[in-house]
N, CA, C, O and CB atoms as a CASP TS submission, in Angstrom:
PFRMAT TS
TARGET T0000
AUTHOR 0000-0000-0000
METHOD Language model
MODEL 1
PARENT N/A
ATOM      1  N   UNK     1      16.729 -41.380   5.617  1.00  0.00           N
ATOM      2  CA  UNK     1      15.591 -41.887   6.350  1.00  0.00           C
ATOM      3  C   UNK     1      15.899 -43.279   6.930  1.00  0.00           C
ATOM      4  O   UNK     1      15.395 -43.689   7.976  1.00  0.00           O
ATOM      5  CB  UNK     1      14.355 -41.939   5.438  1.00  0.00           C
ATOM      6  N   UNK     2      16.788 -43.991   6.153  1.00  0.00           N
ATOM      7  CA  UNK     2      16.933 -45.293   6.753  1.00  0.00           C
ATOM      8  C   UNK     2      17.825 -45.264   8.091  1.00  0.00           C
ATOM      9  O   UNK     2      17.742 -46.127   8.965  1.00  0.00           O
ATOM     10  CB  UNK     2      17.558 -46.248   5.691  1.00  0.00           C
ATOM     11  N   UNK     3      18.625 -44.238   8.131  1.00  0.00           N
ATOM     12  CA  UNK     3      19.877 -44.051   8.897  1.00  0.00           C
ATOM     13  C   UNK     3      18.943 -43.769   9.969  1.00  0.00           C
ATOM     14  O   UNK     3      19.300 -44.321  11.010  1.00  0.00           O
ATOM     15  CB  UNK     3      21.103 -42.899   8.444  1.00  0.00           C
ATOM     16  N   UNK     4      17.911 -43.126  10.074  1.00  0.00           N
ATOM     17  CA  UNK     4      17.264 -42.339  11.073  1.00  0.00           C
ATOM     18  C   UNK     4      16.325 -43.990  11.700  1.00  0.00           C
ATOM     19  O   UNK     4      16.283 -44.308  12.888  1.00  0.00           O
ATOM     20  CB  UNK     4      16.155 -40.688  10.248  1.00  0.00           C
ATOM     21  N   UNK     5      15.903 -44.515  10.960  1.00  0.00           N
ATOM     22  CA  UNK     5      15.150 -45.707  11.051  1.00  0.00           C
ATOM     23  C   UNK     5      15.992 -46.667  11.537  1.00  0.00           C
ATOM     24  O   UNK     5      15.349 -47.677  11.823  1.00  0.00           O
ATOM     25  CB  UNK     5      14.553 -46.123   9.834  1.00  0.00           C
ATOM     26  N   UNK     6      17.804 -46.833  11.867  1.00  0.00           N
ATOM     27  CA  UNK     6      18.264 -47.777  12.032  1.00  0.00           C
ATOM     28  C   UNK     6      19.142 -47.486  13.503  1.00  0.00           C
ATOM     29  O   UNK     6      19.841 -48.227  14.194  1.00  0.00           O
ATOM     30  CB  UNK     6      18.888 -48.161  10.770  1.00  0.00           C
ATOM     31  N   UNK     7      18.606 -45.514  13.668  1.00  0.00           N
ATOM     32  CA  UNK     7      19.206 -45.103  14.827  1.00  0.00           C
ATOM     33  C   UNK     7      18.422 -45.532  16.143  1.00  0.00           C
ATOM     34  O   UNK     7      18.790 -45.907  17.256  1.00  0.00           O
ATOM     35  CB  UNK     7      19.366 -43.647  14.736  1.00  0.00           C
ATOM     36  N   UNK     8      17.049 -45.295  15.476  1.00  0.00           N
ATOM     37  CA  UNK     8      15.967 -45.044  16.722  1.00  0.00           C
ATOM     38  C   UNK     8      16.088 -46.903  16.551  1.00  0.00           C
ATOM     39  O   UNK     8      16.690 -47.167  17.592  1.00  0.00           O
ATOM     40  CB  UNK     8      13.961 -43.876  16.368  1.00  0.00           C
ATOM     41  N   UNK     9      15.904 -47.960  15.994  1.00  0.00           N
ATOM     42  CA  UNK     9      16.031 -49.029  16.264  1.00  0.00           C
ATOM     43  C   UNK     9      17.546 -49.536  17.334  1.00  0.00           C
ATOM     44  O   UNK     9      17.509 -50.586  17.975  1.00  0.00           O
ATOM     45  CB  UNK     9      15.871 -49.521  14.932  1.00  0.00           C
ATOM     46  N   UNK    10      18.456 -48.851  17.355  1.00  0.00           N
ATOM     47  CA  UNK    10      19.463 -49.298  17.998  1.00  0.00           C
ATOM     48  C   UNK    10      19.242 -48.765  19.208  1.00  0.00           C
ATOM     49  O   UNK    10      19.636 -49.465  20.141  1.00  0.00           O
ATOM     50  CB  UNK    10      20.668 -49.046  17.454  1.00  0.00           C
ATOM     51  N   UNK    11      18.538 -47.347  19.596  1.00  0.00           N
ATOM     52  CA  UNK    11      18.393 -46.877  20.750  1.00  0.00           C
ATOM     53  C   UNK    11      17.126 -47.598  21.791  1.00  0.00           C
ATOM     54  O   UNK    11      17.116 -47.599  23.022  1.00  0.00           O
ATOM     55  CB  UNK    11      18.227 -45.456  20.434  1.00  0.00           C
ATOM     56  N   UNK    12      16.027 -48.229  20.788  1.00  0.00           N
ATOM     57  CA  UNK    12      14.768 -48.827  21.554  1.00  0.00           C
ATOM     58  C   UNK    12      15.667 -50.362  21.725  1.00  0.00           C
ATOM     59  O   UNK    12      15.313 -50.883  22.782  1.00  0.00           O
ATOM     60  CB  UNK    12      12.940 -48.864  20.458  1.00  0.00           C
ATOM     61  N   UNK    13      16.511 -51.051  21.136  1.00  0.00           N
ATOM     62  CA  UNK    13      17.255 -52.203  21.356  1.00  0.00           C
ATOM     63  C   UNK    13      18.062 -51.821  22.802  1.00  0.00           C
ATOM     64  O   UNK    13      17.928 -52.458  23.847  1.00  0.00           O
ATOM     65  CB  UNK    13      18.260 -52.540  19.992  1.00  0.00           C
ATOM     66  N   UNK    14      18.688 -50.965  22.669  1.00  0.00           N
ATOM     67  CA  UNK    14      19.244 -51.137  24.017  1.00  0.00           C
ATOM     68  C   UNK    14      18.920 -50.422  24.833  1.00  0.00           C
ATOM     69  O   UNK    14      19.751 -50.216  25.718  1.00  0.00           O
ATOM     70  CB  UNK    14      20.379 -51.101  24.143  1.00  0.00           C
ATOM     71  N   UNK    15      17.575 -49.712  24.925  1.00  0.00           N
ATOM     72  CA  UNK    15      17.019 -49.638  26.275  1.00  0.00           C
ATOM     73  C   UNK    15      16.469 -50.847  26.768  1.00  0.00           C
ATOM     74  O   UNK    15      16.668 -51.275  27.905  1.00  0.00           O
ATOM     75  CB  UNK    15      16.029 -48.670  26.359  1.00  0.00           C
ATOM     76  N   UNK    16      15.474 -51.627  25.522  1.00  0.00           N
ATOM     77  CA  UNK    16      14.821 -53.238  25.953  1.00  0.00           C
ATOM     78  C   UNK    16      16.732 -53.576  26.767  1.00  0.00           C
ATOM     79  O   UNK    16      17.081 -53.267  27.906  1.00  0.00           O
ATOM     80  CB  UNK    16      14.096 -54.761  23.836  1.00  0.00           C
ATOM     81  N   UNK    17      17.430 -54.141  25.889  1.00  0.00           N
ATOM     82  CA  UNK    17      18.461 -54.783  26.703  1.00  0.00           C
ATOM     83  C   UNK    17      18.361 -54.338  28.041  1.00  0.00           C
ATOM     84  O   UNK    17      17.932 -55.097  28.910  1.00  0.00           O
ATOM     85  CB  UNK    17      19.813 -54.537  26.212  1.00  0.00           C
ATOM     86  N   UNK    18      18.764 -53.023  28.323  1.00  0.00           N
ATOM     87  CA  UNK    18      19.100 -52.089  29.638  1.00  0.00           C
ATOM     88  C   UNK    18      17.664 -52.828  30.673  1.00  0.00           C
ATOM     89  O   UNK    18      17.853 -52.982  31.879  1.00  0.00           O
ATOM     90  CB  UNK    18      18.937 -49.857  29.188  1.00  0.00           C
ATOM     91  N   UNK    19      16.657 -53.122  30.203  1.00  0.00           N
ATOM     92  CA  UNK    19      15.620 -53.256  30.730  1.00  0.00           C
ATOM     93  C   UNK    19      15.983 -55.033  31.720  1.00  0.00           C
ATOM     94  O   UNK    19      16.084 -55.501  32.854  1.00  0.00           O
ATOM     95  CB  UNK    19      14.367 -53.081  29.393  1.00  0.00           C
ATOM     96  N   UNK    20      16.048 -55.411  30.230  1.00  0.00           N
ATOM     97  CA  UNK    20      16.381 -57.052  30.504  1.00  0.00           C
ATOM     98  C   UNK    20      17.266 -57.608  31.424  1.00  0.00           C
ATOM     99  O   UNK    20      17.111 -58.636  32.083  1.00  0.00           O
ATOM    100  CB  UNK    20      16.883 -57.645  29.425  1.00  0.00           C
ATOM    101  N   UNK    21      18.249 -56.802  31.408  1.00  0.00           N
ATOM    102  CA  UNK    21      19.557 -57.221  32.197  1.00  0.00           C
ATOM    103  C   UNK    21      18.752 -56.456  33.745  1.00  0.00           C
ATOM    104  O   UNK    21      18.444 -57.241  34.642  1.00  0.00           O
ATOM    105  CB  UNK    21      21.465 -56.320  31.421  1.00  0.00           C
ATOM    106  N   UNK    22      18.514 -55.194  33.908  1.00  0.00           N
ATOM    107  CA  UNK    22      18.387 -54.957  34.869  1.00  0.00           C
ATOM    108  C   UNK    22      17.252 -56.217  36.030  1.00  0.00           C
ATOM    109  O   UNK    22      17.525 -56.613  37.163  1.00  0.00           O
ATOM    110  CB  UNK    22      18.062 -53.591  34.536  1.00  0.00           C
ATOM    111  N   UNK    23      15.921 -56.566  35.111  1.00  0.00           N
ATOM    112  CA  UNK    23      15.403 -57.765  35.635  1.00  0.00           C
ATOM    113  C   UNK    23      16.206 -58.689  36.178  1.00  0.00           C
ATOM    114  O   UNK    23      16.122 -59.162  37.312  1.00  0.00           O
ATOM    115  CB  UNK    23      14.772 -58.355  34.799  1.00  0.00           C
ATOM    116  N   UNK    24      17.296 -59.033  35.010  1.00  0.00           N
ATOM    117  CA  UNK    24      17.982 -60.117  35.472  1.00  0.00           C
ATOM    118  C   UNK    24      19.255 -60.337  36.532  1.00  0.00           C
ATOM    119  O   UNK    24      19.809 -61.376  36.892  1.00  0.00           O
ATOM    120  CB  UNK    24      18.294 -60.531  34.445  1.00  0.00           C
ATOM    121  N   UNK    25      19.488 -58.979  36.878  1.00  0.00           N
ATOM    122  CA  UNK    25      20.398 -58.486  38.262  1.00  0.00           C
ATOM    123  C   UNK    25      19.752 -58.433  39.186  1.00  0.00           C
ATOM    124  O   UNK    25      20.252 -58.485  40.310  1.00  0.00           O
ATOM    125  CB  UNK    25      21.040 -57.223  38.335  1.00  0.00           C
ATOM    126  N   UNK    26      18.050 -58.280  38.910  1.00  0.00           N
ATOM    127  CA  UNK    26      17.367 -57.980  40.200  1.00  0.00           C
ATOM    128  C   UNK    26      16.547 -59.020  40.540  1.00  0.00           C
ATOM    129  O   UNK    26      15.588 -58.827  41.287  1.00  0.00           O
ATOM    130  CB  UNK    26      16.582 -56.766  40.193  1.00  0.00           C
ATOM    131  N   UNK    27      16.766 -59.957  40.147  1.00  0.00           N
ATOM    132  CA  UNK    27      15.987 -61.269  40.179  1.00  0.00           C
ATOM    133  C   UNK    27      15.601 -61.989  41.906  1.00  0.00           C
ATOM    134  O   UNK    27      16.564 -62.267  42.621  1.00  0.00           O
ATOM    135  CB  UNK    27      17.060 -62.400  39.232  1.00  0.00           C
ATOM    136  N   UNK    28      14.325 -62.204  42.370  1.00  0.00           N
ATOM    137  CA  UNK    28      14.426 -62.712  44.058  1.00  0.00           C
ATOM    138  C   UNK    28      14.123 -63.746  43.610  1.00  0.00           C
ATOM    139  O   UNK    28      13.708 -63.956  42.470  1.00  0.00           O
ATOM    140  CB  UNK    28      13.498 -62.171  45.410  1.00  0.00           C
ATOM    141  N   UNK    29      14.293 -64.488  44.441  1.00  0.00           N
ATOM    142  CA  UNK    29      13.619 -66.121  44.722  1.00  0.00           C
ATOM    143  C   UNK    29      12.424 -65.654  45.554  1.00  0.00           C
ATOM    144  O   UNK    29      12.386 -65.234  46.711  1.00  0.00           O
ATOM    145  CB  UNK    29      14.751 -67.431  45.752  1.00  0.00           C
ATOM    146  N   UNK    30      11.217 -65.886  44.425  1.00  0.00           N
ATOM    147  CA  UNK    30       9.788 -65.813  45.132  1.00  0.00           C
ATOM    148  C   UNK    30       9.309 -67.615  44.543  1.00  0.00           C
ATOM    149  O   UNK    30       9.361 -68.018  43.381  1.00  0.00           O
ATOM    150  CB  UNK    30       8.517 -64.110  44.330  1.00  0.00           C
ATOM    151  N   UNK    31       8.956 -68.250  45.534  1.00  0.00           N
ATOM    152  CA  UNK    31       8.499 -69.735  45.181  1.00  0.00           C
ATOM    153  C   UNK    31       7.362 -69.947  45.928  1.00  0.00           C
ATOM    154  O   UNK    31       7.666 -69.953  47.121  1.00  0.00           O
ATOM    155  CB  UNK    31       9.544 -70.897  45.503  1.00  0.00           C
ATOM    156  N   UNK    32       6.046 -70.144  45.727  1.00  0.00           N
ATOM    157  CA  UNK    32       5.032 -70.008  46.603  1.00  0.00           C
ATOM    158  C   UNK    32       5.011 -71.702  46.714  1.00  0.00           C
ATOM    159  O   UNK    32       5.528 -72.492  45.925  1.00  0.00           O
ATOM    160  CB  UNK    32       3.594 -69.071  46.037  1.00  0.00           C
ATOM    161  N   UNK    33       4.317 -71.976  47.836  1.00  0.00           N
ATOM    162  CA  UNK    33       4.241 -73.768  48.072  1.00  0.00           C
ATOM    163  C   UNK    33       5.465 -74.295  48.062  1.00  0.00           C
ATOM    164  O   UNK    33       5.541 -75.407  47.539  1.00  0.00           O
ATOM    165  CB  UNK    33       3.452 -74.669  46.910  1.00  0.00           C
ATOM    166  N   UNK    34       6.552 -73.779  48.530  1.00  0.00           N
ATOM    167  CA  UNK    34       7.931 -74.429  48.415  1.00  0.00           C
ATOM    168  C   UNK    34       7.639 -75.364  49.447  1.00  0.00           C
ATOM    169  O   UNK    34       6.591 -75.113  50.042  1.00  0.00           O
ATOM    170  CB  UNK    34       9.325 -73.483  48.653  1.00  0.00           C
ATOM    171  N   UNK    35       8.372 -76.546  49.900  1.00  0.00           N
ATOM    172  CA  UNK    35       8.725 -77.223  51.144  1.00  0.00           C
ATOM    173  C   UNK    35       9.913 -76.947  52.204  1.00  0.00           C
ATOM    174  O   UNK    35      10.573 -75.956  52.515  1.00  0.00           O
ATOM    175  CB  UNK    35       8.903 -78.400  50.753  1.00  0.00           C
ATOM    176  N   UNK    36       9.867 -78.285  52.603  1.00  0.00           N
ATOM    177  CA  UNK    36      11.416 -78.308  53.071  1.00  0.00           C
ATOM    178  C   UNK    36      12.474 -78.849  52.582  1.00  0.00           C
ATOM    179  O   UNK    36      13.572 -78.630  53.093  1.00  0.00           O
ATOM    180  CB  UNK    36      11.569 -78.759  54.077  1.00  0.00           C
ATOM    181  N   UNK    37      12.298 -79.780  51.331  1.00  0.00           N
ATOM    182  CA  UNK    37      12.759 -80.459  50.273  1.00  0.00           C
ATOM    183  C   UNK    37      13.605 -79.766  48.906  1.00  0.00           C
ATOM    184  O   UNK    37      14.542 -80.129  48.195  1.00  0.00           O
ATOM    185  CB  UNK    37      11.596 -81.064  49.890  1.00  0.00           C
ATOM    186  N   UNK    38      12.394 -78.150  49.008  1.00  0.00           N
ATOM    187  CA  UNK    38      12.593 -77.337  47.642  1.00  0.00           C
ATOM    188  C   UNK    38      14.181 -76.458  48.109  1.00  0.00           C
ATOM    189  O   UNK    38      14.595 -75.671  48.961  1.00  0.00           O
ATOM    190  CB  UNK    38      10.926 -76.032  47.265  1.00  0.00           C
ATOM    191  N   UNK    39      14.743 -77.350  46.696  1.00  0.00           N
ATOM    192  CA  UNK    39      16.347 -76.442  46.293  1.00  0.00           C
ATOM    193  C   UNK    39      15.978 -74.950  45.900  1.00  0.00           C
ATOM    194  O   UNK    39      15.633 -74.584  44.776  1.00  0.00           O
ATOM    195  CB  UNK    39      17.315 -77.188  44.688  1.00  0.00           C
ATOM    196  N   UNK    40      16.110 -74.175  47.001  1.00  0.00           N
ATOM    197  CA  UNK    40      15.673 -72.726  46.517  1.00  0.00           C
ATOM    198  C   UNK    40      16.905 -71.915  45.854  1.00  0.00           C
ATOM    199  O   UNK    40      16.698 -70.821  45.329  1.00  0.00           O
ATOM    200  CB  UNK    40      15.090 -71.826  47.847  1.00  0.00           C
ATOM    201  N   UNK    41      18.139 -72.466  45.897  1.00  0.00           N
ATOM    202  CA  UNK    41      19.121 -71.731  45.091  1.00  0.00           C
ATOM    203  C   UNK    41      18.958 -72.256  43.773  1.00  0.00           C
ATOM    204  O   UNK    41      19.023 -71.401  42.889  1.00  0.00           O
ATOM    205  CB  UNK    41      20.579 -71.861  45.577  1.00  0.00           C
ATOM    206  N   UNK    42      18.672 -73.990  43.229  1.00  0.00           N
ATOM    207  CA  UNK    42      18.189 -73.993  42.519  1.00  0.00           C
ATOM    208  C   UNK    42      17.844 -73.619  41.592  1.00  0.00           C
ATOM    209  O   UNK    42      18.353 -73.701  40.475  1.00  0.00           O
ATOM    210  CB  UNK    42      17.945 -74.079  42.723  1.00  0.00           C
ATOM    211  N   UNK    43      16.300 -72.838  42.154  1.00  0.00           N
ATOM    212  CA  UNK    43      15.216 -72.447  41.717  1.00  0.00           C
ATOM    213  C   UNK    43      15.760 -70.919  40.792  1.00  0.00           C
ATOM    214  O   UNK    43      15.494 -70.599  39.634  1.00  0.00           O
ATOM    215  CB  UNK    43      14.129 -72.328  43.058  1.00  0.00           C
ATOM    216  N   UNK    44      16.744 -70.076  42.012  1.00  0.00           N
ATOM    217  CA  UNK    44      17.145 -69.232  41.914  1.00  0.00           C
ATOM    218  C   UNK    44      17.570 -68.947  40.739  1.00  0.00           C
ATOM    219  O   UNK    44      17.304 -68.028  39.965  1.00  0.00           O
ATOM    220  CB  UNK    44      17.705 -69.157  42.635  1.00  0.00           C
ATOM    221  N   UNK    45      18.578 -70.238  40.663  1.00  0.00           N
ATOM    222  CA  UNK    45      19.720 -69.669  38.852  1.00  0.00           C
ATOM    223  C   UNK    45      18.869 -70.542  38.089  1.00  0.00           C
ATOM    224  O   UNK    45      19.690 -71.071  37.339  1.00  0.00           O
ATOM    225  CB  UNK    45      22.002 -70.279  38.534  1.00  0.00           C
ATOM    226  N   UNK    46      17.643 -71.076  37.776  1.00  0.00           N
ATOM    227  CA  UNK    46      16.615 -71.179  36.845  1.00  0.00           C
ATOM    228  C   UNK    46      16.022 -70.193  36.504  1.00  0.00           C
ATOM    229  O   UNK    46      15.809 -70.065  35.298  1.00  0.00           O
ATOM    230  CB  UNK    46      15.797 -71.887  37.128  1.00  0.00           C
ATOM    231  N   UNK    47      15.671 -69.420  37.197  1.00  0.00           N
ATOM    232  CA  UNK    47      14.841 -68.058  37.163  1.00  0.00           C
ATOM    233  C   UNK    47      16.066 -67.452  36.527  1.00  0.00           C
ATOM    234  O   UNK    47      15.812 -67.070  35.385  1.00  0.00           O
ATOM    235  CB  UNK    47      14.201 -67.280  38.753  1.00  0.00           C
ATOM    236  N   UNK    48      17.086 -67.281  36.830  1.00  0.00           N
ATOM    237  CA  UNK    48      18.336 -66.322  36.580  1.00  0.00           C
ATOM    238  C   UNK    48      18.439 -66.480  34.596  1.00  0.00           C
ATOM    239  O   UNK    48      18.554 -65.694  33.656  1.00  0.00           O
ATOM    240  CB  UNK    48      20.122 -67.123  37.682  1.00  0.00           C
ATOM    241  N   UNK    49      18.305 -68.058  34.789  1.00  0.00           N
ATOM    242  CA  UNK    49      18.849 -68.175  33.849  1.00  0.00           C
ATOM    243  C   UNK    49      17.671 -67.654  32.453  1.00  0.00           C
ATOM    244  O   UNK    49      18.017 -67.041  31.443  1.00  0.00           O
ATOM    245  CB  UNK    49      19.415 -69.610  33.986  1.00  0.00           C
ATOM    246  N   UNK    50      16.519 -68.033  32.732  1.00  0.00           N
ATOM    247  CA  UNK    50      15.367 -67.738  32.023  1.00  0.00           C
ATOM    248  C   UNK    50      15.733 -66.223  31.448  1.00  0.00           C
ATOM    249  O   UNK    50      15.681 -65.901  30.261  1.00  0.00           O
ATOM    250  CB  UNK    50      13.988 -67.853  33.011  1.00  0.00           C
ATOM    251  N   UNK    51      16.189 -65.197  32.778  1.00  0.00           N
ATOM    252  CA  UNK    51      15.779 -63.857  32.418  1.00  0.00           C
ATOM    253  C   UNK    51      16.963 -63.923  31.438  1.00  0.00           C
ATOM    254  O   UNK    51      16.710 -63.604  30.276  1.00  0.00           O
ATOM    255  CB  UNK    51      15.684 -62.578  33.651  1.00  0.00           C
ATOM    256  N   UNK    52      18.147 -64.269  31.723  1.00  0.00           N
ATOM    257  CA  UNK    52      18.942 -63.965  30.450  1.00  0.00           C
ATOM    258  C   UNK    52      19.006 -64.565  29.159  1.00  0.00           C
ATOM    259  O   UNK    52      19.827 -64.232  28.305  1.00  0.00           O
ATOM    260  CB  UNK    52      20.032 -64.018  30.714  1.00  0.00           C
ATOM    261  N   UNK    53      18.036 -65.557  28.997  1.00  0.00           N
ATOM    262  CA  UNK    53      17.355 -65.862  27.677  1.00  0.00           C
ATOM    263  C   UNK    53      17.034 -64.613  26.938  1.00  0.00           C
ATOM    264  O   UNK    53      17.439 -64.345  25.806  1.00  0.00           O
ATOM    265  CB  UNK    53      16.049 -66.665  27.880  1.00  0.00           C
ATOM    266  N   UNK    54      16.228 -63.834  27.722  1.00  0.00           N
ATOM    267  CA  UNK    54      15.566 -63.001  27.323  1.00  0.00           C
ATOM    268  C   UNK    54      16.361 -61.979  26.793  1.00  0.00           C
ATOM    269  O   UNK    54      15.752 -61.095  26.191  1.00  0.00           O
ATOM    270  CB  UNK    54      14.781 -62.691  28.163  1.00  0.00           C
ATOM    271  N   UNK    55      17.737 -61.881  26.886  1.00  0.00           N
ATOM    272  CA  UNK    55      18.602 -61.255  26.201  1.00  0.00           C
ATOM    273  C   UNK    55      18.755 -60.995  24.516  1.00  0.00           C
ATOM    274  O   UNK    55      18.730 -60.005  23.785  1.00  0.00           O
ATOM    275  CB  UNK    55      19.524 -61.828  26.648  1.00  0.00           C
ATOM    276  N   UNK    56      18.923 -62.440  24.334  1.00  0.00           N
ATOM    277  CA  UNK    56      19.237 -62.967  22.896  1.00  0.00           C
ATOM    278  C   UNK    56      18.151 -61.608  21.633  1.00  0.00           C
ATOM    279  O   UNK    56      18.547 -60.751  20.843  1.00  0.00           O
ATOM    280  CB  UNK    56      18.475 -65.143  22.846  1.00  0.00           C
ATOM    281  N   UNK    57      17.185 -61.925  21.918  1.00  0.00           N
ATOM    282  CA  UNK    57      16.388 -61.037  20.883  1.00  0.00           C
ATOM    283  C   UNK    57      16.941 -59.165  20.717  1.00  0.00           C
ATOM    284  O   UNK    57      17.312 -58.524  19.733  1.00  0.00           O
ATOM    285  CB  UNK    57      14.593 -61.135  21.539  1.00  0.00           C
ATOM    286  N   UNK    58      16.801 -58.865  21.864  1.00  0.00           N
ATOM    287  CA  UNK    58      17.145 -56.990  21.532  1.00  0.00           C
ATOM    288  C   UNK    58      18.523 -57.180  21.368  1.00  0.00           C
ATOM    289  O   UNK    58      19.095 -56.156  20.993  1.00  0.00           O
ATOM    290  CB  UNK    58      16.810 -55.589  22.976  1.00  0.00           C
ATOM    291  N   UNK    59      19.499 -58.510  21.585  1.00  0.00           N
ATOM    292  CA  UNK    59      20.900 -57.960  21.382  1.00  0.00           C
ATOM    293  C   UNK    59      20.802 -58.072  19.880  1.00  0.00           C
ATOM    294  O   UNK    59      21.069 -57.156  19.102  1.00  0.00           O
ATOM    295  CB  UNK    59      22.242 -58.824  22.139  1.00  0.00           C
ATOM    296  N   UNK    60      20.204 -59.850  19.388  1.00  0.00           N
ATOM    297  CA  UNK    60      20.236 -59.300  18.287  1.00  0.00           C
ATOM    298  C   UNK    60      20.031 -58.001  16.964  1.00  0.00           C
ATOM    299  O   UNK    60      20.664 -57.587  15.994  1.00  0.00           O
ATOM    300  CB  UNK    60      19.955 -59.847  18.286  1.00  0.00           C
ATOM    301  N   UNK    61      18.669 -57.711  17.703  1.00  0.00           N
ATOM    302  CA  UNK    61      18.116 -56.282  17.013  1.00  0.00           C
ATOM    303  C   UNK    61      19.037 -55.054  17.076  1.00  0.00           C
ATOM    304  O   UNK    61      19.175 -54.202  16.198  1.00  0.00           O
ATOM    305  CB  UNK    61      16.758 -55.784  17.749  1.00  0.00           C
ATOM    306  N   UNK    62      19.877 -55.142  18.738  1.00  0.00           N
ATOM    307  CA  UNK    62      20.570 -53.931  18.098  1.00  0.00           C
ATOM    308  C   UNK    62      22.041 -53.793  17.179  1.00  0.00           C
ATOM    309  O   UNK    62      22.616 -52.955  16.484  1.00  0.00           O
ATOM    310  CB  UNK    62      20.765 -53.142  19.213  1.00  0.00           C
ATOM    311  N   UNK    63      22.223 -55.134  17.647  1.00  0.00           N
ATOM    312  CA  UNK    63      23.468 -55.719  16.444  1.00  0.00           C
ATOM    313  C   UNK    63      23.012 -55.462  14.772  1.00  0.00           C
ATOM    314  O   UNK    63      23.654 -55.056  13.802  1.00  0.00           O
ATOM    315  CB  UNK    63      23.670 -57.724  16.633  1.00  0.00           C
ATOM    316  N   UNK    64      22.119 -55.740  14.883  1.00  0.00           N
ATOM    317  CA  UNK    64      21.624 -55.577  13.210  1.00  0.00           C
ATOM    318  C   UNK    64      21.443 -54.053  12.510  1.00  0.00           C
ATOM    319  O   UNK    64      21.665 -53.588  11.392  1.00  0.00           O
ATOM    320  CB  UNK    64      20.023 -56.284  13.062  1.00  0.00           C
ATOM    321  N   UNK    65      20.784 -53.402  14.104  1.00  0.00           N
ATOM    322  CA  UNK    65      20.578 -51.782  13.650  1.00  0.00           C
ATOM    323  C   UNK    65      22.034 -51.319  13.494  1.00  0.00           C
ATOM    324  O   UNK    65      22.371 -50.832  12.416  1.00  0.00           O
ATOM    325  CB  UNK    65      19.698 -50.709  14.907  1.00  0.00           C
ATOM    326  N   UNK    66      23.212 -51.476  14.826  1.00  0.00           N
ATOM    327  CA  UNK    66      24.478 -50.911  14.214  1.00  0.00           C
ATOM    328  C   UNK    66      24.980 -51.362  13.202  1.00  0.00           C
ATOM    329  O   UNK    66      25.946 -50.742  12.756  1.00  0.00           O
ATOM    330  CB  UNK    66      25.420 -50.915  14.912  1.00  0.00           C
ATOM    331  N   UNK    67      24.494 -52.639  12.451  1.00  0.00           N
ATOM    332  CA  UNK    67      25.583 -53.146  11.132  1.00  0.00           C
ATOM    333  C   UNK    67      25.016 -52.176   9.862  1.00  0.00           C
ATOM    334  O   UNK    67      25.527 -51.759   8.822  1.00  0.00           O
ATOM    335  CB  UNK    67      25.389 -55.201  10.622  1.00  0.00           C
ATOM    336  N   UNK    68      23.516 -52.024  10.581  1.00  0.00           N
ATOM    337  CA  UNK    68      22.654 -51.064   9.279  1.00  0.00           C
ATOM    338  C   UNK    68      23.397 -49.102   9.052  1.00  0.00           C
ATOM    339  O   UNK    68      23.551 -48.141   8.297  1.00  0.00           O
ATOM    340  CB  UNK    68      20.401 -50.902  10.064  1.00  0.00           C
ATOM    341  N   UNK    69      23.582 -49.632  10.296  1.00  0.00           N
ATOM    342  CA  UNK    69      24.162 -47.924  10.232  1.00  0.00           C
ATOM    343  C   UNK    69      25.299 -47.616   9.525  1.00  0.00           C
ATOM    344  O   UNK    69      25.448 -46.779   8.634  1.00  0.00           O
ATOM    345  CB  UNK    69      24.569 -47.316  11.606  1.00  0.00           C
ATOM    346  N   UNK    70      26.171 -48.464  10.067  1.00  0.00           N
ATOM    347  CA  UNK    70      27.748 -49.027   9.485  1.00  0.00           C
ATOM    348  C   UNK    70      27.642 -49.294   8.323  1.00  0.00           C
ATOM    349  O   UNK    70      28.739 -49.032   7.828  1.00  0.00           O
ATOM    350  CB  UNK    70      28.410 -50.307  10.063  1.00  0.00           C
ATOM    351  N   UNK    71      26.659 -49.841   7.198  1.00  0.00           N
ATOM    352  CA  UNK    71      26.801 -50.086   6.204  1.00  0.00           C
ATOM    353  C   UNK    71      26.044 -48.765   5.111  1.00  0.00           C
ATOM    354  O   UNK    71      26.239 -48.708   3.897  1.00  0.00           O
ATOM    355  CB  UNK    71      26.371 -51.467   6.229  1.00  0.00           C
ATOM    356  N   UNK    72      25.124 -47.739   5.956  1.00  0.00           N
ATOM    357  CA  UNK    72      25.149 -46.539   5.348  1.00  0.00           C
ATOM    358  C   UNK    72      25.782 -45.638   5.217  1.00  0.00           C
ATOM    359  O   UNK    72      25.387 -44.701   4.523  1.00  0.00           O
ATOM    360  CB  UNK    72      24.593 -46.122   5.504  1.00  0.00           C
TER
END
């Protein structure tokens, strides 16, 4: 049961990942009220960088589900 509990955790981990990364490949520069001043590339790899923050958590989770598996 745990094996089964540590499969379906590695498979919902890396669809979130699959999810995350895809955001973060598909990322536009939307900036409402920009000027003529506003660094919009900038802006760009801020946004970029945010979405791949968002990485860190499901990689961890699915790192943990394969060590769980590996260790049953």
């Amino acid at each position: 049961m745990a094996l089964l509990g540590a499969i379906i955790a590695a498979v919902g981990a890396a669809l979130v990942l699959l999810d995350v990364l895809d955001r973060w490949r598909t990322t536009t520069n939307v900036i409402d009220g920009g000027n003529a001043s506003t660094d919009f590339d900038a802006e760009l790899q801020k946004a970029k960088r945010r979405e791949l923050a968002a990485v860190v958590g499901p990689l961890l989770v699915l790192v943990g589900a394969v060590l769980t598996v590996i260790a049953l």
